[in-house]
C-alpha positions in Angstrom: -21.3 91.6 120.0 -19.8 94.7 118.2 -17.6 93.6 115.3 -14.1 94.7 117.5 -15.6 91.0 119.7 -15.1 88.8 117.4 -13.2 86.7 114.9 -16.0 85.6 112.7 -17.0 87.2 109.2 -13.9 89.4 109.4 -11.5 90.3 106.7 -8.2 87.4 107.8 -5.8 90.4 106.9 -7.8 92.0 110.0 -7.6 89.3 112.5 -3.8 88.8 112.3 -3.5 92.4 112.8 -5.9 92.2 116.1 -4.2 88.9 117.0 -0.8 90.4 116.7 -1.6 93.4 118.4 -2.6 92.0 121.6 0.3 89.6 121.6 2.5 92.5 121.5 0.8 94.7 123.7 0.6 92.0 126.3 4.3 91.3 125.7 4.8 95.0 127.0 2.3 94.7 129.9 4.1 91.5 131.5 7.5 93.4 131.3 6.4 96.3 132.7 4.6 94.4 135.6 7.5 92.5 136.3 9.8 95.7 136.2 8.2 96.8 138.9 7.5 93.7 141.2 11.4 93.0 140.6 11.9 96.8 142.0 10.3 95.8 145.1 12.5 92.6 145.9 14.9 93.4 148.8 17.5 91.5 150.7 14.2 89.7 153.0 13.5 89.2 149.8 10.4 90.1 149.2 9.1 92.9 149.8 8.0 95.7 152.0 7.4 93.9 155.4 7.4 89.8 156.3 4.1 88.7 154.4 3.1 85.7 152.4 0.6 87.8 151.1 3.6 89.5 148.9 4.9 86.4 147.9 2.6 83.5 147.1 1.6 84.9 143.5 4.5 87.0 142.7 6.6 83.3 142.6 4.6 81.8 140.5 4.6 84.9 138.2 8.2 85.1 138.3 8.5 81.3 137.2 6.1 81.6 134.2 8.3 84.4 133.3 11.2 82.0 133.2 13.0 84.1 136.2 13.7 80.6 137.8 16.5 82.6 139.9 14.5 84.8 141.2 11.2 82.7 142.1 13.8 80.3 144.0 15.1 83.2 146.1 11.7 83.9 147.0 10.8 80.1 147.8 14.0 79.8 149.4 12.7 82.7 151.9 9.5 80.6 152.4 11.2 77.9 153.7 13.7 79.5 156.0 10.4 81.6 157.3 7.5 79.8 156.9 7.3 76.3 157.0 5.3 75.2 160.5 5.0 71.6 162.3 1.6 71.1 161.0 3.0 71.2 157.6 1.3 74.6 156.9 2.9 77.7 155.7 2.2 81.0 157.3 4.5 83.5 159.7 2.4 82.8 163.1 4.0 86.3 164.3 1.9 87.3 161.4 -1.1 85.6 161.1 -2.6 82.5 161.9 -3.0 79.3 159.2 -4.5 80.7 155.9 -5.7 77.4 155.0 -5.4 75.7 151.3 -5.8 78.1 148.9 -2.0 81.0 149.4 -0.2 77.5 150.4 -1.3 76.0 146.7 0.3 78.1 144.9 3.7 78.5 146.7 3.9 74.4 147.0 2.8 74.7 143.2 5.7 76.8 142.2 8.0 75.0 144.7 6.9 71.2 142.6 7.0 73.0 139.0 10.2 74.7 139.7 11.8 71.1 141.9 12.7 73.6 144.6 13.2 71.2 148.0 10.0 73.6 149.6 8.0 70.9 147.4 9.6 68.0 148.9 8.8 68.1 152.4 6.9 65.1 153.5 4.9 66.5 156.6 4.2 69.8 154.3 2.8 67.4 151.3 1.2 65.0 153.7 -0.5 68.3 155.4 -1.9 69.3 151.5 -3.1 66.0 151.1 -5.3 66.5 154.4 -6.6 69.0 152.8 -9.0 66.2 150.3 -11.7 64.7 151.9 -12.9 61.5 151.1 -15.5 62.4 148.3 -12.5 64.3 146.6 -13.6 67.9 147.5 -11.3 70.2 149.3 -12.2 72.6 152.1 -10.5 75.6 153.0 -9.7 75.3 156.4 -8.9 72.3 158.2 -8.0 73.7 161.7 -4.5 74.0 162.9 -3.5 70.3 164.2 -2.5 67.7 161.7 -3.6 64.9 164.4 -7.5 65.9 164.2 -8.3 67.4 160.7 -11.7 69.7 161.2 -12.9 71.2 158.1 -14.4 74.2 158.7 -17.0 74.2 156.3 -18.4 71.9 153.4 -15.5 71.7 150.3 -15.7 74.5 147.6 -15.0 74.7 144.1 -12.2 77.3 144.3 -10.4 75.2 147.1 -10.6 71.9 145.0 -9.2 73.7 142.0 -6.3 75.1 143.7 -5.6 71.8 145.8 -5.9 70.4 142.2 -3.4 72.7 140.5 -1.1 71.4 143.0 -1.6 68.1 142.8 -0.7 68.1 139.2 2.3 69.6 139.9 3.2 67.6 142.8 2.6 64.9 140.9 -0.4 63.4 142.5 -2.3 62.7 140.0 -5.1 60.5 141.9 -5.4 63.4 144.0 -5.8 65.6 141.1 -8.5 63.3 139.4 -10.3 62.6 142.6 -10.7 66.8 143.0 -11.7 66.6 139.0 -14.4 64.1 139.8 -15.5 66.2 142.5 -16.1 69.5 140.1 -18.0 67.5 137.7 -20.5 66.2 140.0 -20.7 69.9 141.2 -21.0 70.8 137.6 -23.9 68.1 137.0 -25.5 69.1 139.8 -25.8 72.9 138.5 -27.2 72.0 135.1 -30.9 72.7 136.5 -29.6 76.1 137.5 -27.5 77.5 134.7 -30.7 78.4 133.1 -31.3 80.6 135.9 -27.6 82.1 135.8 -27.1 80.7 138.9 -23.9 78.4 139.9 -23.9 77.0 143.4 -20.2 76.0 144.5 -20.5 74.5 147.6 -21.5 70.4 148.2 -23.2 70.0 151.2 -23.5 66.8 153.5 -23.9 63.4 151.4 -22.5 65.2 148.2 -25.3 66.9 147.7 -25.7 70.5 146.1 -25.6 73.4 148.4 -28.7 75.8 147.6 -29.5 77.1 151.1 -28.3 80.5 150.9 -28.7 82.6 154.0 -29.3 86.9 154.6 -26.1 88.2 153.5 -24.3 84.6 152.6 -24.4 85.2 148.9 -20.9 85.8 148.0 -19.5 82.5 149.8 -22.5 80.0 148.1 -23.1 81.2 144.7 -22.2 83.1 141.2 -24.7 84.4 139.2 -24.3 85.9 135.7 -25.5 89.4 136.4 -22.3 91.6 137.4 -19.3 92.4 138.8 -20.4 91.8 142.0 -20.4 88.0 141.3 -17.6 86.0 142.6 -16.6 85.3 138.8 -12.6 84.2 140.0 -14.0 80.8 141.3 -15.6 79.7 137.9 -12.3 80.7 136.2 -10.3 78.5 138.8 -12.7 75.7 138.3 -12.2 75.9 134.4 -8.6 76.1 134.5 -8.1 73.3 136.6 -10.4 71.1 134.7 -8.7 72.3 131.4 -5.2 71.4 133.2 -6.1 68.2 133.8 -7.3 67.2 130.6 -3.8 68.1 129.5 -1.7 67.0 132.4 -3.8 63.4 131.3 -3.0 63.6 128.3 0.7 64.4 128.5 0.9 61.0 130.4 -0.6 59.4 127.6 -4.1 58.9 128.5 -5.9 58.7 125.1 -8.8 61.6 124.9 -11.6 59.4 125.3 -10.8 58.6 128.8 -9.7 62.2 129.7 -12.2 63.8 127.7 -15.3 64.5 130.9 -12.0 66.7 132.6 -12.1 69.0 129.1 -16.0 69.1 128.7 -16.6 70.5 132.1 -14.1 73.1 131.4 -15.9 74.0 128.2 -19.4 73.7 130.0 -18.1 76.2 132.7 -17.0 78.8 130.3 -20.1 78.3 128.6 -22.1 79.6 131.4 -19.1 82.2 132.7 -18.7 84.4 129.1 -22.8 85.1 129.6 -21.4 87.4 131.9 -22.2 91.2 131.0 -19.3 93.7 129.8 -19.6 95.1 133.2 -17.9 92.1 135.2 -14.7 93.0 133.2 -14.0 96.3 135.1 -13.2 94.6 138.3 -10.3 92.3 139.3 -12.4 89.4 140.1 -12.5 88.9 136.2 -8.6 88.4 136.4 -8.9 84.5 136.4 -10.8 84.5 133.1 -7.7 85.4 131.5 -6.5 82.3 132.6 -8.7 79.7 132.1 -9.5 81.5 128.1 -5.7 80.9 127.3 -5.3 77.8 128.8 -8.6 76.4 127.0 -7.0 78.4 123.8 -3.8 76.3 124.4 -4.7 73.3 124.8 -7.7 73.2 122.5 -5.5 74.1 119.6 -2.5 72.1 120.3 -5.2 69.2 120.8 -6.4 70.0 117.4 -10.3 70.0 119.4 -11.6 73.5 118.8 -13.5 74.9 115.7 -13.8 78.8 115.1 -16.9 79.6 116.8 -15.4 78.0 120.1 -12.2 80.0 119.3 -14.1 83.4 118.8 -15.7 82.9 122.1 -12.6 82.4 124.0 -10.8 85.1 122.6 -13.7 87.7 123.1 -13.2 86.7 126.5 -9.6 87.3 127.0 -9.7 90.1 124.9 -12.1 91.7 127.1 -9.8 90.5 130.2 -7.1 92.8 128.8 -8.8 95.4 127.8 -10.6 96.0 130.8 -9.7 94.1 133.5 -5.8 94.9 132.9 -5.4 98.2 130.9 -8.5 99.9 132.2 -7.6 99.4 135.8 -3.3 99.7 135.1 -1.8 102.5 137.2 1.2 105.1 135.3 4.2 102.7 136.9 3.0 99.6 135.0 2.0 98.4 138.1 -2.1 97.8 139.6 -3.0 99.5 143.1 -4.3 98.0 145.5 -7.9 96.4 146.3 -10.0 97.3 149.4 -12.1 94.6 150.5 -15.0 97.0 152.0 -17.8 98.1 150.1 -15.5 96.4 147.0 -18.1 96.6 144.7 -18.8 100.0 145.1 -15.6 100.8 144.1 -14.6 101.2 140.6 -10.9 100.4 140.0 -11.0 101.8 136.7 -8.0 104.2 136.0 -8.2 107.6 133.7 -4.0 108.5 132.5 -3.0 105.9 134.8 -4.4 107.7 137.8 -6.7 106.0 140.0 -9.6 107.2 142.3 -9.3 104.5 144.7 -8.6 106.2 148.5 -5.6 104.7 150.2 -6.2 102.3 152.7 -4.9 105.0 155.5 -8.0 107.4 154.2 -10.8 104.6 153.7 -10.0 103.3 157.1 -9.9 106.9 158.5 -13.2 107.7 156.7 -14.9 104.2 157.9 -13.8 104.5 161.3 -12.4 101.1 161.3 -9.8 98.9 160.3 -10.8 97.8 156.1 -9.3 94.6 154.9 -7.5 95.1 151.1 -4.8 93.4 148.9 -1.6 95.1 148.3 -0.3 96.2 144.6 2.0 93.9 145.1 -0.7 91.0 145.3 -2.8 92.2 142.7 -0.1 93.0 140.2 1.5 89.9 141.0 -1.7 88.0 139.7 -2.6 90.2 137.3 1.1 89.6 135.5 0.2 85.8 136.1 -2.8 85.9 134.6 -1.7 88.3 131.3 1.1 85.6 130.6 -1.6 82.7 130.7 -3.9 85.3 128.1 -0.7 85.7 126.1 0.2 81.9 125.8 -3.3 81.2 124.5 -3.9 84.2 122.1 0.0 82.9 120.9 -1.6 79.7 119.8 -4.6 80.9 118.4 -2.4 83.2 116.1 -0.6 79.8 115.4 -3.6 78.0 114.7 -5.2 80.1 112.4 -2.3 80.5 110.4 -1.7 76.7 110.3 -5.5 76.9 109.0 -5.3 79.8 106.7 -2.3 77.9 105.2 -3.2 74.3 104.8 -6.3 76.0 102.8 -4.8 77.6 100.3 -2.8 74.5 99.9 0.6 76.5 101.6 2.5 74.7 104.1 4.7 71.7 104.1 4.5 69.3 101.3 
């Protein structure tokens, strides 16, 4: 830990300067990110060719931005376009079903925003099939409503998106049967974490998934050793868990009978911010930006947190913008795009805002075949989403400490 890391045994004068800082430089981030994507919206709207893929995440920023205008002209356009007879959303002259995890977030931002996309029985109902009967979510279900067939065993990042939606749908059951669900996959783990190794896959019966075939290392597990770790699902995981806690709470569940939601948040990020500095220069480390602020909120407005639980949080997201964010940010404000082949061979690190990543044209040409990749309109689209979630929480911790530093000194109301 260098002393730029941290929060503790540091002049106060110091950390409101730091504090400050980021919240500003953020602030400027988000605009600029949102510039752009708002350049890119066109009379379809959205935004160089029929896609979900340019849509599902560039919503949700827009609402978090308070652009409710705007996010409803995009969901509007999902559900002239999209909406199928199995209840799933995707443009079949497109693609086939995507399955759970794109389809989360637009019905997310259609319940959070009350756009009638969120209303739809047969698309709800559809979700809801989605939840198996232990609580866990899988990510495919096959393509007729009649004869759900998961295609695999449920996953921790499927039951954390199916569970962000749920809370905003307003199914809360749903949303603490997919809670339960993580923490038994969290329980489960314990004899692992000491290993840095997180399996997120239950298996038949419930039970942990540790089989992990030649080459299936990626789908089954996370390890804390680098960037090549699948890092995004134990952020989704956290911020779900974190979101229920709150969502809970804000119904007027009393802590104690909320609490397990909050502590396997906190027990996730215990094990995720073991993670070396070299995790923070890829875009899989974008979620941690999310579930830092969110545990930031929410711990301080909750009056839970203590400073050594703060420090780690914000040496996290600190890290998350620094890296993850500025060091990969293109000239434009914007982030390129993100090939999918040899991914962790590629360093999306910018130098002046120019990046060395080929174009998908040249990669392909070079591989001699088609590569799979993300636009910049995807990625900055998440990456804005996830810089406003680091901004809200860094927000409150400025809040907090000051409410701290004041109440010590005997300052503050009477």
């Amino acid at each position: 830990m260098s002393s730029y890391d941290t929060l503790l045994n540091k002049d106060a004068l110091l950390v409101a300067q730091e504090l400050g800082q980021t919240s500003s430089a953020t602030s400027i981030t988000i605009a600029r990110g949102l510039e752009w994507l708002e350049e890119r919206l066109a009379p379809g709207p959205i935004m160089v060719e029929p896609d979900l893929n340019y849509v599902y995440k560039t919503a949700w920023a827009f609402l978090l931005a308070g652009k409710s205008a705007t996010t409803a002209r995009l969901l509007d356009w999902v559900l002239d376009r999209a909406v199928q007879e199995s209840g799933d959303l995707f443009l079949p002259e497109v693609e086939p079903s995507q399955g759970i995890y794109r389809q989360s977030w637009l019905l997310r931002t259609a319940a959070s925003l009350g756009h009638p996309l969120g209303a739809i029985e047969r698309v709800r109902d559809r979700m809801r099939q989605y939840q198996d009967s232990t609580g866990g979510v899988a990510d495919s279900i096959g393509e007729d409503p009649r004869h759900p067939d998961p295609g695999g065993s449920p996953s921790a990042g499927a039951t954390a998106a199916f569970g962000e939606f749920a809370i905003a749908a307003a199914l809360i059951e749903d949303a603490r049967r997919a809670g339960d669900w993580l923490l038994r996959l969290v329980e489960q783990n314990e004899p692992h974490f000491p290993n840095g190794e997180f399996y997120f896959t239950l298996g038949p019966h419930g039970l942990l998934d540790t089989e992990v075939p030649a080459g299936m290392r990626a789908p089954r597990v996370v390890g804390a050793k680098g960037r090549e770790e699948p890092t995004w699902i134990l952020a989704i995981a956290t911020a779900f868990l974190v979101d229920l806690y709150a969502a809970l709470r804000d119904r007027g569940t009393p802590h104690d009978a909320s609490s397990q939601y909050l502590e396997g948040a906190l027990r996730l990020f215990a094990f995720d911010c073991q993670m070396p500095l070299d995790v923070y220069f890829s875009w899989n480390r974008c979620k941690m930006a999310w579930s830092s602020g969110r545990l930031l909120e929410v711990l301080t407005a909750f009056k839970l947190g203590d400073l050594d639980l703060y420090d780690s949080l914000y040496r996290c997201a600190r890290r998350t913008y620094r890296h993850t964010f500025l060091g990969t940010r293109l000239a434009d404000g914007s982030w390129g795009h993100e090939l999918h082949d040899d991914e962790t061979a590629i360093d999306q690190q910018t130098l002046e805002g120019i990046s060395a990543v080929p174009t998908e044209e040249a990669w392909q040409r070079h591989r001699g075949h088609k590569v799979p990749f993300s636009s910049s309109i995807e990625i900055t689209s998440e990456n804005v989403v996830m810089t406003l979630h680091l901004r809200a929480g860094i927000q409150a911790l400025e809040q907090e400490l000051s409410s701290s530093a004041g109440r010590e000194t005997g300052g503050g109301d009477p």
